[in-house]
Legacy VTK file of the C-alpha trace (Angstrom):
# vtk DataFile Version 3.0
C-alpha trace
ASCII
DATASET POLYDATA
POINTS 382 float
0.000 0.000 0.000
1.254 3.336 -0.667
2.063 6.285 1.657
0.666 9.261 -0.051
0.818 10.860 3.455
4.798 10.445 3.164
4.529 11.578 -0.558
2.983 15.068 0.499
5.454 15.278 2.663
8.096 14.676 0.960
6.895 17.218 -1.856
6.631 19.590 1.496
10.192 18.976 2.053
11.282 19.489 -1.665
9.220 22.166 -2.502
8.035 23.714 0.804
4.298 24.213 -0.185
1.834 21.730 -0.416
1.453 20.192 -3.851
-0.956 21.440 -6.121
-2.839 17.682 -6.584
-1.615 13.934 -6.955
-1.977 12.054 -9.818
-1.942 8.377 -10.611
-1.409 5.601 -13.423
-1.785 1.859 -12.806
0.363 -0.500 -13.971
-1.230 -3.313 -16.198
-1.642 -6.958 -16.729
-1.901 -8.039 -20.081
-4.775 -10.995 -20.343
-4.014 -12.150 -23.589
-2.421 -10.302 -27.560
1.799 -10.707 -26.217
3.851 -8.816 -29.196
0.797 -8.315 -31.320
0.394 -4.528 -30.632
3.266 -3.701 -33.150
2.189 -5.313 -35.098
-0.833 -3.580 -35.743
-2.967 -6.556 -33.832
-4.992 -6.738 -31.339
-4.851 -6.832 -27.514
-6.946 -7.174 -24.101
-5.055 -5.800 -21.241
-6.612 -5.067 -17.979
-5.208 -2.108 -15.049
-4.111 -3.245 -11.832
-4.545 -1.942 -8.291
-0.742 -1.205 -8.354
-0.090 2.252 -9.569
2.225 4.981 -9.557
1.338 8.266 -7.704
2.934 11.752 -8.468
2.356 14.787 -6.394
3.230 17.740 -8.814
2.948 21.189 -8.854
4.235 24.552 -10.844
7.540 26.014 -11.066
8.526 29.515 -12.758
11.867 28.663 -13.361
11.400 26.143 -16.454
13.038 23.434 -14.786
11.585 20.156 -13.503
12.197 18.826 -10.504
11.978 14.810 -10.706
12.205 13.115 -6.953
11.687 9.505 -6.246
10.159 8.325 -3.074
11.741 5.230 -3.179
14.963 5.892 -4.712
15.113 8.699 -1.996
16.984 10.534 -5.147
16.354 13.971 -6.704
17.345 15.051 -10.257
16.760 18.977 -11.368
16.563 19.604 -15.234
16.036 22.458 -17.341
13.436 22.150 -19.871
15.988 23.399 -22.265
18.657 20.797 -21.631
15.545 17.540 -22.278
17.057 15.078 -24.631
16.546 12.180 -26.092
18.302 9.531 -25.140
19.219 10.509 -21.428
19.899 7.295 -19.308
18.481 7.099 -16.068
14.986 6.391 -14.136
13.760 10.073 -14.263
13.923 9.834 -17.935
10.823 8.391 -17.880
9.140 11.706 -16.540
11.382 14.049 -18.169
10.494 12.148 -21.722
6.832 12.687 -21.130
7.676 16.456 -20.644
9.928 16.545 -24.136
7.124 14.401 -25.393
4.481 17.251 -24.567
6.442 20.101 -25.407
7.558 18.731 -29.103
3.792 18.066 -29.867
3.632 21.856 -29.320
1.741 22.026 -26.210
3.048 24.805 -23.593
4.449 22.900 -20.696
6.309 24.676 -18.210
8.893 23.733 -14.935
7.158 21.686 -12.488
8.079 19.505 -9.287
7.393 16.228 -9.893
7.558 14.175 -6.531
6.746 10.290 -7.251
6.627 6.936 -5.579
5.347 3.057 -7.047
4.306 0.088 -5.642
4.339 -1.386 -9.582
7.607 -4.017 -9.351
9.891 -2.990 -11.283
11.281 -5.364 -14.122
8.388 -7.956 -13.980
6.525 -7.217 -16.947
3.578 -5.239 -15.266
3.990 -2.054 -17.227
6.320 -0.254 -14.189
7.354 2.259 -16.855
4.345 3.426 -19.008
2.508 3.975 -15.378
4.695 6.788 -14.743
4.563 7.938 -18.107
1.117 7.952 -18.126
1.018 10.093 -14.418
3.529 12.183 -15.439
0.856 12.725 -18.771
-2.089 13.261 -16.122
-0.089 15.734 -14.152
1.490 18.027 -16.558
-2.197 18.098 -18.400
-3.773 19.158 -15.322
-1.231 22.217 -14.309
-0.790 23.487 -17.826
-4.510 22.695 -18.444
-4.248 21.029 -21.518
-7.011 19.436 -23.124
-5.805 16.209 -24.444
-7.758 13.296 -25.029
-7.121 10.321 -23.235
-5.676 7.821 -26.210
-3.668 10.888 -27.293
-2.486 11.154 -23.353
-1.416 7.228 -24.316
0.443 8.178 -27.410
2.215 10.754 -26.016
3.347 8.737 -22.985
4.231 5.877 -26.135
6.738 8.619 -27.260
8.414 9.412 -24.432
9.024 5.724 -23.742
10.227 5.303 -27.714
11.701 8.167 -28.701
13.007 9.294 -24.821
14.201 6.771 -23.378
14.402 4.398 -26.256
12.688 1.416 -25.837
10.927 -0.042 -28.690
7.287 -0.954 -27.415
3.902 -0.550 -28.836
0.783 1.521 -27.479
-0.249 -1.082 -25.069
1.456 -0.490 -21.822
0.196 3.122 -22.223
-3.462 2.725 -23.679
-4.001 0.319 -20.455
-2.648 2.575 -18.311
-4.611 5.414 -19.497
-7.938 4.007 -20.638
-8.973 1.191 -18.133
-11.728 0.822 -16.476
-12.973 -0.499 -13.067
-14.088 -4.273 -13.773
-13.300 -4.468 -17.005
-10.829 -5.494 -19.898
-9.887 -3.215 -22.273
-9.769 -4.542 -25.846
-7.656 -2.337 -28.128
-7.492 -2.325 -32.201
-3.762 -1.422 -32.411
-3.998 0.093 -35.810
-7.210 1.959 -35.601
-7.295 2.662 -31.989
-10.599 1.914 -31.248
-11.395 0.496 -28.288
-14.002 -1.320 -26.188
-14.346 -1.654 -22.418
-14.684 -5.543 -21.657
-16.901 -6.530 -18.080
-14.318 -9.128 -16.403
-16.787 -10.199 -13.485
-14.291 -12.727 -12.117
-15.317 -12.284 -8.832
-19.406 -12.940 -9.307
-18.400 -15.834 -11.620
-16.385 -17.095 -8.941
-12.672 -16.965 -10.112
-9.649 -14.944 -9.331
-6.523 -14.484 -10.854
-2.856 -14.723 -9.980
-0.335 -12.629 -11.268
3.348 -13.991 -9.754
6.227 -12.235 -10.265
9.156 -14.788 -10.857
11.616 -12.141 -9.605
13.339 -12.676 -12.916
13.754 -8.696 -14.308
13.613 -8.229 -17.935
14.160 -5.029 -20.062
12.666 -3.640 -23.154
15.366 -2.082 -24.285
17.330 -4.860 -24.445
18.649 -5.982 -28.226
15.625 -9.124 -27.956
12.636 -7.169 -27.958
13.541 -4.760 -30.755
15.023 -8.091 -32.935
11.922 -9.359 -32.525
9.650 -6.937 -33.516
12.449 -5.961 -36.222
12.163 -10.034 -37.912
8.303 -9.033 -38.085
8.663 -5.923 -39.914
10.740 -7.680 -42.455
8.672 -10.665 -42.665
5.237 -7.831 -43.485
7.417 -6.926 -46.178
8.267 -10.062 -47.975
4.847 -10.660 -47.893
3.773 -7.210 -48.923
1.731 -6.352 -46.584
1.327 -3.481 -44.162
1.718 -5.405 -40.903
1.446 -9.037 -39.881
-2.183 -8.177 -38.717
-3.059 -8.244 -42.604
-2.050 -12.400 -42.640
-5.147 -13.518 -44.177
-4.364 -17.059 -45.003
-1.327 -18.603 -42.062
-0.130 -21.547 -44.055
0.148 -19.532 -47.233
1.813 -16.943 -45.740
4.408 -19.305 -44.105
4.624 -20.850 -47.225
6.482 -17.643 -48.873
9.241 -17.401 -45.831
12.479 -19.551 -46.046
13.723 -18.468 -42.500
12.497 -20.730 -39.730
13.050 -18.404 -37.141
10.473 -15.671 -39.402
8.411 -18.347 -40.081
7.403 -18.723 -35.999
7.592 -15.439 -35.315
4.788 -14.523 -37.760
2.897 -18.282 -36.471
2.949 -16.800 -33.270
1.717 -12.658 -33.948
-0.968 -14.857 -36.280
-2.265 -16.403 -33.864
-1.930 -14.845 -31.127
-4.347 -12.101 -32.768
-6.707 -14.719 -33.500
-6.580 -16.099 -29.985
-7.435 -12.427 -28.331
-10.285 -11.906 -30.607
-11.797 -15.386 -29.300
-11.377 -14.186 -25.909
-12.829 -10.869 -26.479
-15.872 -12.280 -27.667
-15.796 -15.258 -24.829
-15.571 -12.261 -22.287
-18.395 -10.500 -23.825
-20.699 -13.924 -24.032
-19.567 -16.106 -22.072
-18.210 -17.844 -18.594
-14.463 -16.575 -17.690
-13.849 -20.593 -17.881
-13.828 -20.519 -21.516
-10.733 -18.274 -21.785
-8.398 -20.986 -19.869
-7.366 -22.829 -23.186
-7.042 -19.887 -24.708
-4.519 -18.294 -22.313
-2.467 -22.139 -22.236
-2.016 -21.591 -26.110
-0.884 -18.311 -25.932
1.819 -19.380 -23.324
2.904 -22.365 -25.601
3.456 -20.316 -28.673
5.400 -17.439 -26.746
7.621 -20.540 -25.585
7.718 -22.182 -28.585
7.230 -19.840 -31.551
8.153 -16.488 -30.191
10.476 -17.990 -27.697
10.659 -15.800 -25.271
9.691 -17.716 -21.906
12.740 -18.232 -20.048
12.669 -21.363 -17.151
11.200 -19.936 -13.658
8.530 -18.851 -16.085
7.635 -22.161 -17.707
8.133 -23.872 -14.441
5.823 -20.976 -12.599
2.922 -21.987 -15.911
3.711 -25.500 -15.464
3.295 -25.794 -11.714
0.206 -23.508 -11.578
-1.452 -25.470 -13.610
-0.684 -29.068 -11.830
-2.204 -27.227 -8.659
-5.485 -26.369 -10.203
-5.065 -23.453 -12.283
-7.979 -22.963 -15.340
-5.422 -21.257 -17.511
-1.796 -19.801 -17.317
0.929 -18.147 -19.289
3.350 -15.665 -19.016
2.198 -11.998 -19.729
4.278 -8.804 -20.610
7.235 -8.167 -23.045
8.742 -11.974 -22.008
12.399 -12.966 -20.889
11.484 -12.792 -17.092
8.782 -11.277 -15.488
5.211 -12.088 -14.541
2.516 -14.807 -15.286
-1.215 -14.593 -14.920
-3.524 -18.042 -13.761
-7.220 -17.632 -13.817
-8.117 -19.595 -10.788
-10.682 -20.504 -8.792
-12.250 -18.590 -5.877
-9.799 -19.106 -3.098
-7.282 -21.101 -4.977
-4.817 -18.401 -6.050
-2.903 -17.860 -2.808
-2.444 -21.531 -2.682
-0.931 -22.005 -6.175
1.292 -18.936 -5.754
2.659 -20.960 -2.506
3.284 -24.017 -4.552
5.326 -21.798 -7.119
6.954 -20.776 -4.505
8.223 -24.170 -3.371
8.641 -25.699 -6.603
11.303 -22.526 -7.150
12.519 -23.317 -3.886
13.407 -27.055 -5.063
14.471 -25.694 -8.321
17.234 -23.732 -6.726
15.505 -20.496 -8.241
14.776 -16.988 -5.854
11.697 -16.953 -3.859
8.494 -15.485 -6.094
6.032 -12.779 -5.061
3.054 -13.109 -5.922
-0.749 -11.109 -5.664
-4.775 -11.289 -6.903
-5.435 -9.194 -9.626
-8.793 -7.167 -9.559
-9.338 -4.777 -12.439
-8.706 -0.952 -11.710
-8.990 2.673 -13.219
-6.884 4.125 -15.135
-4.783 7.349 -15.034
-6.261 10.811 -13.162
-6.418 12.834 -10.549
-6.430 11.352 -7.199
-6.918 14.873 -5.015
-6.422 18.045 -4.851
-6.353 21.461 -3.339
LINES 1 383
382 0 1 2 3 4 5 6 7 8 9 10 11 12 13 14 15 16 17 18 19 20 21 22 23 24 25 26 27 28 29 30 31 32 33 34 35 36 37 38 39 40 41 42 43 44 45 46 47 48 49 50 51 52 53 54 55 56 57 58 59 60 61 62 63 64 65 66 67 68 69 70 71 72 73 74 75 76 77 78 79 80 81 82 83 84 85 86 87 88 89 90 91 92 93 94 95 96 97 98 99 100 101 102 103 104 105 106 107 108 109 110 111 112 113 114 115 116 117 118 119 120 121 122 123 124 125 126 127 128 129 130 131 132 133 134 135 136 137 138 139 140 141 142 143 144 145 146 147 148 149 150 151 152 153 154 155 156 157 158 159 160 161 162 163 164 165 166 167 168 169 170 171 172 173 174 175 176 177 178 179 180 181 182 183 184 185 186 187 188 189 190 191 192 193 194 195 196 197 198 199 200 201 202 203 204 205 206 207 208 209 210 211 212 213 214 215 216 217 218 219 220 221 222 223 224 225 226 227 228 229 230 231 232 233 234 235 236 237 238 239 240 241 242 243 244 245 246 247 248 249 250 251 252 253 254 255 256 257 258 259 260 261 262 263 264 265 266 267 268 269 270 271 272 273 274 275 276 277 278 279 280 281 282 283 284 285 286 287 288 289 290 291 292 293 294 295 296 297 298 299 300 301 302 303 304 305 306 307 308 309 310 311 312 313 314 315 316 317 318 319 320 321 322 323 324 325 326 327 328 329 330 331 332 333 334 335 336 337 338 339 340 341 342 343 344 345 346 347 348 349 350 351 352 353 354 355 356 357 358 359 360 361 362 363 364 365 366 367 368 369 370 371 372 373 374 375 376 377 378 379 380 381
């Protein structure tokens, strides 16, 4: 649980006025649609209860004023000297206020005081739900009047162009456009969007999210390979993006390298497998999206290989305790997985992750229950 009681005051201390509001941005868990969103596919993420928190306020001097709670570290930067390409965890608020200002919207010096209870490094979006904060906050002092999937794209920036990491728009759309309760399916190339009930709790299911304490990066040379092999692939085929693969074996038909060949299987059919579950969520029993979510896992292991061991062994051992469905979730190499569970049976799975890593000779897990949260705004204010 977060201290926003120490957060004011630490903004005190900093600044010595009170802060003009706070402003939050949850992290995300993505339910199914891994690696599809740059590809111009399809996805259905949902926000989590974990979020981070910013109390900002104005500053005259066109400088911003980054401080992180739990870093207990403060960075001062003039607007003037932003840059892309500047290492360091307040990059990810200074991009958004680059991001802002090259769009052409008049963003001035503020103090931007911040703490997270989103882990960092476990594929739950740590990043884009600062972004997306630091988005909220600088909107709401400068009043600008941005809508909310341009507040996403903005943040997208940032994290692209900024700080360099080569994602799509889903950490940020999540982030910004969740709602309580529900999914959030996104069409990556048009942007549309529909909110998605996810009554897990009156249908009697809950679901795990475990953090196997193995960090990954996004900015590492596997994600951008990745989504580089699919780009090529698009254009061997001639088409726009792997979301325009009308016929699979065809298409697989025309590539001679293996490794493109189960990258585009996987983007394929991954898209196909989130817009079953969108329509399962809309019609039918949360129950029905188990074998969905096993496939998904098997073809990010297999085809998109990017699963690394605690993983598998986290999927593997949730479902031999009782799990409906599991796979990994987020960007892959480390990180999180998701198990839709029955009522009461989470905790109990995450405890026999926890000893099967313990037997594996693997770090201890941590692990939580997922409900569905709200996306980015204004938490209080003066």
């Amino acid at each position: 649980m977060l201290d926003l009681d120490a957060l004011k005051a630490r903004y005190r201390s900093v600044v010595g006025a009170e802060p003009e509001g706070l402003w939050s941005a949850p992290g995300r868990v993505n339910l199914i649609g891994e690696h599809t969103d740059y590809n111009d596919g399809f996805v259905l993420p949902f926000a989590l209860e974990k979020k981070a928190v910013i109390a900002g306020g104005q500053r005259d001097d066109d400088a911003l004023v980054i401080v992180s709670l739990e870093l207990d570290e403060e960075v001062r930067i003039p607007l003037a000297d932003l840059k892309p390409g500047t290492e360091g965890w307040h990059s990810y608020l200074a991009g958004v206020a680059w991001a802002l200002r090259e769009a052409g919207h008049a963003v001035g010096g503020a103090n931007l005081v911040m703490t997270s209870d989103v882990p960092l490094g476990a594929g739950l979006s740590s990043s884009a739900a600062i972004e997306c904060a630091t988005v909220a906050t600088l909107a709401d002092l400068y009043g600008l009047d941005i809508a909310p999937i341009d507040r996403a794209k903005l943040a997208r920036v940032a994290e692209n162009a900024y700080v360099g990491a080569p994602t799509g728009l889903l950490d940020q759309a999540a982030s910004t456009l969740c709602e309580v309760d529900n999914g959030l399916f996104l069409d990556c190339r048009t942007l549309e969007t529909e909110h998605v009930p996810l009554p897990m709790a009156d249908q009697g299911y809950e679901m795990l999210v475990l953090d196997t304490k193995t960090p990954h990066s996004h900015v590492d040379g596997e994600y951008g390979t990745r989504r580089a092999t699919c780009e090529a692939a698009a254009e061997i085929l001639g088409i726009p993006a792997l979301r325009d693969v009308t016929d699979l074996d065809e298409a697989l038909a025309r590539l001679e390298d293996e490794t493109m060949v189960k990258r585009v299987r996987h983007v394929v059919t991954e898209n196909e497998r989130v817009l079953m579950a969108f329509e399962l969520a809309r019609t039918s029993d949360l129950s029905e999206l188990a074998p969905l979510l096993d496939a998904s896992h098997a073809s990010m292991r297999d085809d998109y290989e990017i699963t690394v061991p605690t993983v598998d062994l986290a999927v593997e051992t949730a479902k031999k305790e009782g799990a409906l469905g599991a796979r990994m979730t987020g960007g892959g190499f480390g990180g999180c997985i998701i198990a839709l569970a029955k009522a009461g049976d989470a905790d109990r799975i995450g405890q026999s992750i926890a000893a099967a890593f313990k037997d594996a000779g693997f770090g201890a897990p941590e692990w939580f229950t997922a409900t569905p949260a709200a996306g980015a705004g204004r938490l209080a204010g003066p």
